[in-house]
N, C-alpha and C positions, 0 to 999 in steps of 0.2 A: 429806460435810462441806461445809459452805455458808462461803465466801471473806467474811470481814468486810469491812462498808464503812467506810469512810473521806470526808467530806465536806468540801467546799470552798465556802467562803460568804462574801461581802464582811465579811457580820455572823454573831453567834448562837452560843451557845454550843458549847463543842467543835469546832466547825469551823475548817480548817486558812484561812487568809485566802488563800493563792497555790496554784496546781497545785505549785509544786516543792516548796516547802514541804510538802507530802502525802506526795507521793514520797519526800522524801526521810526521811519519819517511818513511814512504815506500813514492815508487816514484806511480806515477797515472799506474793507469791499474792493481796493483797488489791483491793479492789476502789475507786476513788476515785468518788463521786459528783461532780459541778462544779454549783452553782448557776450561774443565769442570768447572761450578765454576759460582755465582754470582758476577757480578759485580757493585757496588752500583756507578755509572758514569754517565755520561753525556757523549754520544758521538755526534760527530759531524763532519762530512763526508766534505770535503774542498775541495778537488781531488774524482776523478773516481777510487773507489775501489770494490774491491767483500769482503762481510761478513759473516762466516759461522763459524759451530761448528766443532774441530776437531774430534770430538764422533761422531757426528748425532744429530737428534733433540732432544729436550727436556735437553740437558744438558748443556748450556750457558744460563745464563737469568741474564739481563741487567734489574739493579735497583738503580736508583737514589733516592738520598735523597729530592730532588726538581727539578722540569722543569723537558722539554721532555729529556726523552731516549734516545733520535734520532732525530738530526733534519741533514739536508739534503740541502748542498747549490753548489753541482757539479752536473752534467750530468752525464747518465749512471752510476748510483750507483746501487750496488746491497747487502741483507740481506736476506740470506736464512738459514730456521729450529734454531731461534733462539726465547727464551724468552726474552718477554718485561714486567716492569709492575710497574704501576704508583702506584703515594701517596697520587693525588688526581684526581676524576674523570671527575673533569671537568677543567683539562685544556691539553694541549694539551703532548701525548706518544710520536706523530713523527711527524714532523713536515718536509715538503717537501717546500722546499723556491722557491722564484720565479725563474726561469730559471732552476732549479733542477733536478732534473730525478732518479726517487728508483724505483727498484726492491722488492717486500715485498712477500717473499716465502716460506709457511710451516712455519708462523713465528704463536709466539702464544701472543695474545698482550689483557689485561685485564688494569681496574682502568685508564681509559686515551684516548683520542680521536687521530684519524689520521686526520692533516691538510695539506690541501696541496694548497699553496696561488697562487696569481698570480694577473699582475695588473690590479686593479678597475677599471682600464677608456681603459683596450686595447680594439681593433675594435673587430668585429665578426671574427671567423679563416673563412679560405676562403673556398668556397663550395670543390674545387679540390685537397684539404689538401693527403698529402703521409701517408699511413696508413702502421702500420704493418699486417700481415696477418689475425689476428685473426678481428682485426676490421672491415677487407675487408668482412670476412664471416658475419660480420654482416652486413654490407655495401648492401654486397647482398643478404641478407633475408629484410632487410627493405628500400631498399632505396636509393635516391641519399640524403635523411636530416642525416644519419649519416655517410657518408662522409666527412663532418668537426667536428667529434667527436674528436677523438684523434690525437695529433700530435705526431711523433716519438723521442723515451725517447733520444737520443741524437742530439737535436735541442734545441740549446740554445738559441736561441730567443725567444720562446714561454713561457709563464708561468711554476708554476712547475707539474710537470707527474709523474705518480703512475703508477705501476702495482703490483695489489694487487694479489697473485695466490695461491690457496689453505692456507689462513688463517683466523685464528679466531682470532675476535673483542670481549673483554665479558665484561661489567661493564662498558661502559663510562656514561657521565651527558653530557647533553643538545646534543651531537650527536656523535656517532660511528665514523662517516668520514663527513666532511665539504671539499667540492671542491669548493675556491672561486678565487677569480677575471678571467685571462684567463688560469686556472688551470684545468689540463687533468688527467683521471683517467680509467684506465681499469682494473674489476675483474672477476676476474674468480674462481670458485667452491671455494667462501669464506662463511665462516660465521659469521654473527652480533647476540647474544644475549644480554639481560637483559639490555635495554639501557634506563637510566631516562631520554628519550629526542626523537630527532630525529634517525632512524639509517643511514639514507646517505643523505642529505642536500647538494644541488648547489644550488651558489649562483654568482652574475657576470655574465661572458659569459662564464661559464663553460663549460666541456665536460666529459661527463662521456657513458663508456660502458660497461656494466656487463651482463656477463654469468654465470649463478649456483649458483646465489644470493640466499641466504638464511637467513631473520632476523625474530629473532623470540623475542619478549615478548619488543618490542620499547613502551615507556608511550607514546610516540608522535608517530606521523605519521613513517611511515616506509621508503617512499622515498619522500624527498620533493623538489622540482625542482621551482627557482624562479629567477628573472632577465630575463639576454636574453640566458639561459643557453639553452643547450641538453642532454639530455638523453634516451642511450638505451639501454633494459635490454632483457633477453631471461632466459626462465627456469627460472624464481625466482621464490621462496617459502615466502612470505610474511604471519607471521603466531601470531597471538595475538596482532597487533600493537594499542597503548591506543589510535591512534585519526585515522587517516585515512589509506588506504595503502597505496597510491599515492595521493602527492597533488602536481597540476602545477599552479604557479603562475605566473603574469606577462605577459611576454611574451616567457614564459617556453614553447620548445617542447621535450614531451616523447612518447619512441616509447617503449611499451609492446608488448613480443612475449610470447606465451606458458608459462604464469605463474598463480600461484595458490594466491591470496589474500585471508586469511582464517580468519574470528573472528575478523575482526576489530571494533572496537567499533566507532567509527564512518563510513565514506563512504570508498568502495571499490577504488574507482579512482575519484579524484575529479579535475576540472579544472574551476580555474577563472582567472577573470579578461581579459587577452587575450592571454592565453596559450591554446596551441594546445595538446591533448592527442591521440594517434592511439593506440589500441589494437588489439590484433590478436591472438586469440588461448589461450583469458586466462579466468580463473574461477574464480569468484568472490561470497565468500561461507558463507554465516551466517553472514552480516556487521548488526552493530549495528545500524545503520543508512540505509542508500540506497546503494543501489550496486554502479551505476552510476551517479555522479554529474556533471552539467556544468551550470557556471550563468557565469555576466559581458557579454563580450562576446566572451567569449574563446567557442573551437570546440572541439568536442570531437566524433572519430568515433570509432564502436566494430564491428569487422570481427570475426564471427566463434567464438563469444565469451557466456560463460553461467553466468548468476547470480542466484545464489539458496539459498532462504531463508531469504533475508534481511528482519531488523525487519522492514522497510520503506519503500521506493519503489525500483523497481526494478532499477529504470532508472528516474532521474528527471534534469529539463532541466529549467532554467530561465534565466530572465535579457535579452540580446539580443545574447545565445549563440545558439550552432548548434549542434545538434544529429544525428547522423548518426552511425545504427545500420544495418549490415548486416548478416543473417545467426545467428543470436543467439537468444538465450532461452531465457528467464527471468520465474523463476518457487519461488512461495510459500512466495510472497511478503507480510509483514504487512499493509503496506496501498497500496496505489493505484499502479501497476505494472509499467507501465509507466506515467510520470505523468510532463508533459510541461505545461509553465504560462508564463505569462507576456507576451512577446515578442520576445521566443524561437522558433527556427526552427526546425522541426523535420523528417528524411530519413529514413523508415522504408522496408527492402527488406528481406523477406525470413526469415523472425523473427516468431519466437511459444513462446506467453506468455500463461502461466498456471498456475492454481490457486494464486489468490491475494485474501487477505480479504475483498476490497474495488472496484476499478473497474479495469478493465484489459489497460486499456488507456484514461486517463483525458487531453483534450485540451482546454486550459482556457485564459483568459484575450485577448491577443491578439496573442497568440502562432498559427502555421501554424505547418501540419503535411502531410505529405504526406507518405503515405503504401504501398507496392505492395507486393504480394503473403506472406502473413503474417498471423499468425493463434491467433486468443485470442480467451481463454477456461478457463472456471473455476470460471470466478469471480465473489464474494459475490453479489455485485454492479448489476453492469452495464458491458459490456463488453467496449462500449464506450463512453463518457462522453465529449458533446462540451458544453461550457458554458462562458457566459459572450459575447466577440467577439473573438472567437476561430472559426477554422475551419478545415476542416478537409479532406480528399481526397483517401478516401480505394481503389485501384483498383487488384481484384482477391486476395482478401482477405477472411476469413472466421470468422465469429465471433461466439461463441456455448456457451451455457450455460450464468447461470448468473439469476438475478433478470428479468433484461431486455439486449437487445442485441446492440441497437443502439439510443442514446436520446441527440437527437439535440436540445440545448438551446440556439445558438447565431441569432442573425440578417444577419450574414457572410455564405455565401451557403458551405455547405457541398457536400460532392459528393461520391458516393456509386456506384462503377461501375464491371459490371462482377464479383460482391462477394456475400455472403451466408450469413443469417444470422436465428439462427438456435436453437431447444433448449434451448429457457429461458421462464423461469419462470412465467412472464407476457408477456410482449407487444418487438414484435420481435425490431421494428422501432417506436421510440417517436418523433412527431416532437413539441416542447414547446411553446407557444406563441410568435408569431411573426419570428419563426427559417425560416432557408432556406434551401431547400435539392435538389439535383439533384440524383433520383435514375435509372440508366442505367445496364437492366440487371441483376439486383440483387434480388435474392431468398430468400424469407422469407417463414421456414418451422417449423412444430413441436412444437410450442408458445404457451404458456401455456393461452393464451387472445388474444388482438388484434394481427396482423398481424403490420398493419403499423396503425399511430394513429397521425393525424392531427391536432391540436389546433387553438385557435381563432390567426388569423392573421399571419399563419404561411402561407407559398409558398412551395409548393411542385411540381417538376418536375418528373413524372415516367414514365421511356418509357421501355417498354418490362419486360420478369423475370416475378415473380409471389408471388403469397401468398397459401401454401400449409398446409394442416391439424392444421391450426390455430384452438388453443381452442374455442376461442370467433369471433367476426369481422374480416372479412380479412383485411376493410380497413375502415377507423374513418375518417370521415371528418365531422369539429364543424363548426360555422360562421364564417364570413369573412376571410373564407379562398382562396386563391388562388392554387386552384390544375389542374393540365392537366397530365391525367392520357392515356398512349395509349398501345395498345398493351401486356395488363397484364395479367396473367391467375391468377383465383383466383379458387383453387381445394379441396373441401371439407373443409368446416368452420362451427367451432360449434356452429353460429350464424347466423348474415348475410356476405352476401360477401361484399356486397358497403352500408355504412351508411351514408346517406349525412343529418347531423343534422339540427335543425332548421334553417334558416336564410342564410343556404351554400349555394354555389353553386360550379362551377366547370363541367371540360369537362372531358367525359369519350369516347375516340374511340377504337373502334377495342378490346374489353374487354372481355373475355369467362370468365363465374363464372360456376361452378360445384360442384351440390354435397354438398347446405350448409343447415342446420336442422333449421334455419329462412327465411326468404323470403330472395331470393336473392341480392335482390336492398329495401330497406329502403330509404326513403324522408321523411325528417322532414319538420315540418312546413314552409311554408314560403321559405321554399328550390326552387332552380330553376336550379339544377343540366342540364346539357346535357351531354346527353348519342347517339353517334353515332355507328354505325353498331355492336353493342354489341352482347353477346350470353347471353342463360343460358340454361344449360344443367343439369337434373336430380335433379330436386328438386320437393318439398310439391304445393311451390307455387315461382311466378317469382318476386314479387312485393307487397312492404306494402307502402302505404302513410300514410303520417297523414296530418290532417286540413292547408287547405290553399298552398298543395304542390303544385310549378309546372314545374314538370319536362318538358320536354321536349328529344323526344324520335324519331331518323331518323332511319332508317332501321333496326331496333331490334330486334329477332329474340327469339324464345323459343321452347327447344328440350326436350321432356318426361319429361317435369313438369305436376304432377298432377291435377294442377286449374293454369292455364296461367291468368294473369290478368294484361299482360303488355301490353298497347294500340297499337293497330297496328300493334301487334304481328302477324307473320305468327308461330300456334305452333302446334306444330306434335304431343304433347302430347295429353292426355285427356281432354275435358274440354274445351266449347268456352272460346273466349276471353271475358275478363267482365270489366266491369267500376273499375277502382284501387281504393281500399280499404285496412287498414288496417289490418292485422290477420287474413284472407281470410282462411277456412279449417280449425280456432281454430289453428293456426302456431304464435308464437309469432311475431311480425314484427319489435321491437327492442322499445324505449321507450316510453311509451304513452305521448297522446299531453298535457296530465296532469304532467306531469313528470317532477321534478325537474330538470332544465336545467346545466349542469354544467357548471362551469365559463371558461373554456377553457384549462385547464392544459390537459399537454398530456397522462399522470398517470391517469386521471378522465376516461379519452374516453376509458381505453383500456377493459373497463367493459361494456362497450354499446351495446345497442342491447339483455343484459339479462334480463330477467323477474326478477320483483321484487321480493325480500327476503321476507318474510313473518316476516310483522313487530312484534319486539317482546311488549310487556304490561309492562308499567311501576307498574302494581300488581304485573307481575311473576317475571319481578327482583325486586323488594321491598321484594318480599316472600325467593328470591334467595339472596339477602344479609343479610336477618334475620336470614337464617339457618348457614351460616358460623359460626365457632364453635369461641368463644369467642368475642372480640373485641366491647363491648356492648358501651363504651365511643365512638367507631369513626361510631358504626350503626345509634348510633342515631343523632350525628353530619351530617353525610349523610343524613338520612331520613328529618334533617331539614330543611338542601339545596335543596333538592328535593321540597319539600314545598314552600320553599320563591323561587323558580325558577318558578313554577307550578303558582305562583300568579305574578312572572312578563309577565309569557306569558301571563297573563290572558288581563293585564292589557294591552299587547301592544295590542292584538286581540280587545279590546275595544275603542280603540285608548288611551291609556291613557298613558300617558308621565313613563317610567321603572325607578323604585329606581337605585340607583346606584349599581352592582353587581358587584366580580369580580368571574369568577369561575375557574380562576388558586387555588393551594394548596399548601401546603407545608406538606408532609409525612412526620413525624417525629418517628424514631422507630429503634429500634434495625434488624439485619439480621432474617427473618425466617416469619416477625410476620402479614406478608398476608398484604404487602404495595400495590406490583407490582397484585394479585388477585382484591384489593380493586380495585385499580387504572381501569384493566379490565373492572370493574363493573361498574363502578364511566362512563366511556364512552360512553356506553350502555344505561346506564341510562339518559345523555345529548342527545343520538341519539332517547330516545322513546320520549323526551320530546320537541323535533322540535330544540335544539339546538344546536347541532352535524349534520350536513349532513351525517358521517357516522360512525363513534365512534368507530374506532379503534384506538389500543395501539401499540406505536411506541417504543421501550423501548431501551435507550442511556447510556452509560457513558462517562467519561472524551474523550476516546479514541475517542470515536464517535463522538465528537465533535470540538477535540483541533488539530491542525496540527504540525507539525513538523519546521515548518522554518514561516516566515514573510510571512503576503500575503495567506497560506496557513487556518488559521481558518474560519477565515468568509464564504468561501465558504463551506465549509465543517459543520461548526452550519447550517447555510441556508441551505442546500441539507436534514438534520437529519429533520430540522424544518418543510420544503416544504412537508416529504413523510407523516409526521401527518397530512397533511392540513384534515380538515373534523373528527379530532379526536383529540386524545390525545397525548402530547409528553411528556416519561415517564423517568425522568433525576434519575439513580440510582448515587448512591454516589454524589451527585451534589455539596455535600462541598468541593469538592477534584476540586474545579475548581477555590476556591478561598481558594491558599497554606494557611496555617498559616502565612510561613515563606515570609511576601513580599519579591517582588523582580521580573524581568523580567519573567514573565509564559504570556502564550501565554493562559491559561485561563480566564483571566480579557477579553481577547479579546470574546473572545465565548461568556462570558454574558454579554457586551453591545451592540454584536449581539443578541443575545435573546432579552434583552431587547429591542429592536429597533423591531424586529419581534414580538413581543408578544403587541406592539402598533398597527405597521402595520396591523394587522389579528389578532386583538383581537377577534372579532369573528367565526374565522375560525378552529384555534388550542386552545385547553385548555394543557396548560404546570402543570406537577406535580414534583416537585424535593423534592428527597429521600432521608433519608441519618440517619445516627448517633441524635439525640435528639440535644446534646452540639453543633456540629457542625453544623447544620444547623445554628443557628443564626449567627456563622460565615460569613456560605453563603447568608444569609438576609442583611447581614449586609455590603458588600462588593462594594455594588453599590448601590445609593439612588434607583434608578427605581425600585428595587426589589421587596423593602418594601410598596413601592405603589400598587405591582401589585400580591405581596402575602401576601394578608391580615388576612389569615385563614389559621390556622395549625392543622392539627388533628395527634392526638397522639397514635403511638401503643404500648399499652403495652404488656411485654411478657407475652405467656400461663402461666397460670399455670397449676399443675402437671396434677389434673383433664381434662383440656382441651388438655392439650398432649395427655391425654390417649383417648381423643373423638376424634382426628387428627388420630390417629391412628388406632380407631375402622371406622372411616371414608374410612379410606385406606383400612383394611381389606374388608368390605363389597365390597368395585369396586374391589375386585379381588377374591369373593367369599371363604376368610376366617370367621375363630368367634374366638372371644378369651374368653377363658373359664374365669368364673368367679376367677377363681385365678390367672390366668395370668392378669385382671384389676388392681387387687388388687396389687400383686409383682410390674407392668407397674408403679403404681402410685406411689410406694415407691422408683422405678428407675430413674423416672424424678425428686422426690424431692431431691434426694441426689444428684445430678448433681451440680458444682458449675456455679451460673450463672455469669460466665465471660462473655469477650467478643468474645469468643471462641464457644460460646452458639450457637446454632440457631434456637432457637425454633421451627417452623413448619416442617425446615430442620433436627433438630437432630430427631421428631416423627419419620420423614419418614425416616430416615436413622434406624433406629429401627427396624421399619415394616420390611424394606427390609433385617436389618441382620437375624429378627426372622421368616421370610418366608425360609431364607437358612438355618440356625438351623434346622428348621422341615423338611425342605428336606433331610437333612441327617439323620434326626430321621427315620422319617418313611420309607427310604430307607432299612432302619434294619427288617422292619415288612416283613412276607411273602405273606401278602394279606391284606393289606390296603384297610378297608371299604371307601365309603365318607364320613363319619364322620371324621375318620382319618384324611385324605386328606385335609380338611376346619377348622380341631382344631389348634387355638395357644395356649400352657399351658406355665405354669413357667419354662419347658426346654426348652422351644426357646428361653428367653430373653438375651440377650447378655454377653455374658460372666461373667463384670464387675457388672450388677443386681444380678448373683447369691451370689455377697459378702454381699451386703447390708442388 
């Protein structure tokens, strides 16, 4: 039987003149056609009607002077291809009441929010809920949790129910759509723009289901789910949202299929408290934040899911929540790629993270992780990072590239089983004071230094796997360590295969070393290593001691070593067996027993076993800081540190009690003017003079030191601080760490970590902070410990014209130009007309000179047809950049 119509006409016979007026005359069930035409009303649906334009879309459109358009207090209501549009955007367009039920189709609705209520306090719906079709298809791509998503639009017991279907939301304040108490909503192929808020917020024990969601440009989060709500979406386009793209609150579950979260300026999908979040099939692209969030202790799991390019982590996990990632990417993270703390749990299956600026996976405080068949690649760092009481459980995983590959810092055992680790930079496996590791079958190859690298008081478990064309050491073991190593193959090392340092000991069975360019096995002092039924195959020599070793050696074995010098050896090479010594053949045998002992960090050892550097003279850098072209205020401030350092060591060397020194600094100077050079120097100089152990330059900013969330700086200052240890730690912009503007910054935190560090190991790192002249007193001035501990400030001033021009004749020479005497001359007229802002950069703008008047003359003398070398090595007044030719 066919629903009567009913018509709405300014004019014409029979026709009702207002939409309410219709309403409120037709009997339930009927159908209201609307001539073309705005109407400035309020309507308001009391009965079961259908709404529609007698044209087609676009030419009805419902406009009130105040309150919703539309509000909605029957069952099975329906409004299709019709205009809506508010006066004000933040209150409510359409309003769907409790027990209600609207149809919303093809409608176009701006300036005003859709609500759709229901009550506060009803139960949960029940898991067996009747669905209409379209929910069922979602029902069964996700599950028996959205099963009691939607109730059916004509059940008037339940709260009120939406079906939103092909329409666009444009213009609301504080949110596009609110589905609250037990209020149901299903959309499909809608769209949300320009929304100063939320764009679809549940709240209560909502239900929401949406397909071909698409919001774009929300200030707030884009879907945010909080109470005991559900929500499930499939194919949404989440794209610019101001705060997150998904945020689950409470006891919120959301289910994402197949959608795109793009550009949020905060996180991609975030879950607290104890909301449950499932993803599956979605992409999480460019967040201003981290891709993936879970603290409290809400779960959060990613099937088949990618996150690319967040400016933070890829994945970060705290408080007591749960991660569980399977089959997804995480590529081109700002900081650390995965990165779980506190007391997070983490499920990693079939996951490839690749390049992060920081480390490929950090497990920290008390967080637990477990990996299987998972690939990390790329990262600046570390590839993985246990730290504090973290722990961690790789198994048939692979880890490549990086600083380093694996560096164990907790007291809680690690475990490394049937995985690879591959391709970095130093040291394959760190194990840090006092750590614990169980290694099963796992390959460490291609490391730019040690192999594995044991620390004072760490435990190590390794049974089988190997150490393959390690740069340095295959395997570093410092004192009081606990190691049982069995069944390892160690295969060509660019030093020794086994270092068992002064004071260690440890069991080595069943061991083949091959192929390493130091003696195989090294014994430190005092060592008492055991070594059973071992090999060593194809080396110089099989065995170095030093003073007071005593190994201990059962059925050992030595195959085509050139000088066998391992006791009791039966060896088929050349060479009887001889009484163990040291450097046997002129072979380095790893550190002498004069050698500076290092304190036990894992980063110390992975250098062991190399022949010393050939120490530099504190003449030739005195002579090397006198030639840098200007700076004569901070040469000679240096050269007088050097002096009154030069007489405290004298004076400790005599036993005589040390003046009081500090030799932290504070670099005060414009961009350009050779702070970070000085600083270089300034280490070098503490390393000839006995008070640096090794005087290198660590070089930091904000970024490097400040975290993103609570809980996160400290460790992150302490890791920048740890890798100066034995040098310099060199803080560029360091006033940028204490805002002008007070107020909650998480850099106050960083420098009363430093400060606290720069007490601790005062002797260990020398700290120099860099920055603007004005602004540093800022940063002196920030925290009392500062000003205790930077006593001394040297000043750079900028070049002048002259010295630009000798920066620059500098440059030409290391690249085998000369600048003719006219081109000095023009050079020096170029640098004085420059205005010196702050836009300046002195040593920077030279070389940026050089390099544009090196490409000038490349295209000069591209013109010649036979370019002498004269030619070839002249800079004249036609190379100088464009803007000197006016002056």
């Amino acid at each position: 039987m066919t629903n009567p119509v009913y018509r709405v006409a300014a004019r014409g016979r029979g026709a009702h003149r207002t939409i309410s007026d219709a309403v409120a005359a037709v009997p339930a069930g009927a159908v209201i056609a609307v001539a073309p035409g705005v109407y400035p009303e309020n309507v308001r649906l009391e009965r079961r009607v259908v709404l529609v334009p007698e044209q087609g879309p676009g030419t009805v459109e419902i406009r009130p002077a105040h309150g919703p358009a539309l509000s909605v207090a029957a069952p099975d209501c329906a409004v299709r291809q019709v205009t809506l549009q508010g006066t004000d955007p933040a209150e409510a367009l359409v309003r769907v009441e409790d027990a209600a039920g609207l149809v919303l189709e093809e409608c176009a609705l701006s300036h005003g929010r859709i609500e759709v209520l229901g009550r506060p306090d009803a139960p949960d719906a029940p898991e067996t809920a009747e669905l209409p079709e379209e929910a069922a298809r979602l029902a069964a791509l996700h599950g028996a949790l959205t099963a009691d998503l939607v109730e059916d639009l004509q059940d008037p017991t339940t709260g009120g129910v939406l079906l939103l279907r092909r329409t666009r939301l444009h213009g609301a304040r504080h949110a596009a759509l609110h589905v609250s108490g037990d209020g149901r909503a299903r959309i499909e192929d809608s769209t949300i723009t320009s929304v100063d808020g939320i764009g679809v917020v549940l709240s209560g024990t909502a239900r929401v289901v949406a397909d071909g969601l698409r919001i774009t440009g929300s200030s707030g989060s884009a879907l945010r789910a909080r109470g005991a709500t559900r929500l499930a979406v499939r194919a949404a386009r989440l794209t610019g949202p101001g705060r997150h793209g998904l945020l689950a609150q409470d006891t919120a579950q959301v289910l994402l299929d197949d959608c795109l979260v793009e550009g949020a300026a905060g996180s991609g999908a975030q879950a607290e408290h104890e909301a449950r979040v499932d993803l599956t099939g979605c992409r999480i692209v460019s967040p201003g934040g981290s891709g993936l969030v879970t603290g409290g202790a809400a779960q959060l799991t990613a099937q088949d899911c990618r996150v690319v390019a967040p400016a933070a982590n890829g994945a970060l996990a705290l408080g007591d929540s749960a991660l569980a990632l399977a089959d997804c990417s995480v590529s081109g993270s700002g900081f650390s790629a995965l990165h779980l703390g506190e007391r997070a749990r983490g499920e990693l299956t079939g996951c490839r993270v690749t390049g992060s600026e920081e480390h490929a996976l950090v497990v920290t405080d008390e967080a637990r992780v477990r990996a299987e068949d998972t690939a990390l690649s790329g990262a600046a760092m570390c590839g993985v990072q246990v730290a504090v009481a973290g722990a961690v459980t790789l198994t048939g995983c692979r880890v490549t590239g990086g600083e380093s590959g694996v560096r164990l810092l907790s007291a809680e055992e690690s475990e490394l089983t049937e995985s690879t680790v591959a391709g970095q930079r130093k040291a394959g496996v760190e194990l840090g004071p006092g750590a614990r590791a169980r290694l099963t079958g796992t390959r460490i190859a291609d490391v730019g230094s040690a192999g594995v690298t044991v620390a004072s008081g760490a435990r190590l478990r390794m049974d089988g796997g190997g150490v393959f064309r390690a740069g340095g050491t295959a395997l570093v073991l410092w004192k009081d360590t606990d190691c049982a190593v069995r069944g390892v193959r160690v295969d060509t090392a660019g030093k020794n295969g086994i270092l068992v340092g002064d004071d260690a000991s440890g069991t080595f069975e069943y061991c083949d070393i091959r192929a390493t360019a130091f003696p195989a096995l090294h014994i430190g002092e005092r060592a008492e290593p055991r070594f059973v039924r071992c090999r060593v195959f194809d080396c110089a020599q099989d065995l170095g001691t030093a003073k007071d070793a005593a190994p201990v050696f059962e059925d050992c074995t030595a195959h085509g070593v050139e000088q066998s010098v391992l006791p009791t050896a039966t060896a088929t090479g050349p060479g009887p067996a001889a009484p163990a010594r040291p450097g046997a053949s002129g072979q380095p045998s790893g550190p002498s027993s004069d050698a500076e002992t290092p304190e036990g960090g894992a980063g110390e050892l992975a250098d062991e076993g190399a022949p010393e550097a050939e120490p530099e003279s504190l003449e030739d850098l005195l002579t090397e800081l006198g030639e840098l072209v200007g700076l004569e205020r901070v040469k000679r401030d240096v050269g007088g540190m050097v002096k009154l350092m030069q007489t405290v060591r004298r004076r400790r060397e005599a036993g005589l009690p040390a003046p009081p020194l500090s030799r932290h600094l504070v670099f005060a100077g414009n961009p350009g003017t050779g702070k970070t050079t000085v600083a270089r120097l300034y280490g070098r100089l503490l390393k000839a003079l006995g008070l640096l152990a090794v005087g290198h330059l660590v070089e930091v900013d904000r970024s490097a030191l400040v975290g993103e969330y609570v809980g996160h700086t400290g460790p992150k200052t302490t890791e920048a601080f740890n890798r100066a240890r034995g040098g310099v730690l060199f803080i560029d912009e360091a006033y940028s760490l204490a805002p002008a503007i007070a107020g909650n910054d998480f850099g106050t935190e960083a420098i009363a970590t430093l400060v606290k560090l720069m007490e601790d190991q005062r002797d260990e790192v020398v700290v120099i902070a860099a920055g603007y002249p004005d602004d540093m007193d800022r940063f002196i001035g920030s925290n009392p410990g500062l000003s205790s501990r930077f006593s001394r400030t040297l000043l750079f001033e900028d070049y002048s014209s002259d010295e630009l021009v000798h920066i620059v004749e500098h440059h030409a020479e290391r690249h085998a130009y000369k600048l003719t005497g006219e081109a000095r001359q023009a050079l020096s007229g170029h640098f004085a007309a420059i205005p010196r802002t702050v836009r300046f950069g002195n040593g920077r703008t030279a070389r940026q000179v050089f390099q544009e008047m090196t490409e000038r003359q490349a295209m000069r003398v591209s013109e010649l047809d036979a370019p002498d070398a004269d030619a070839l090595m002249q800079l004249s007044p036609l190379d100088l950049p464009e803007d000197a030719l006016t002056h």
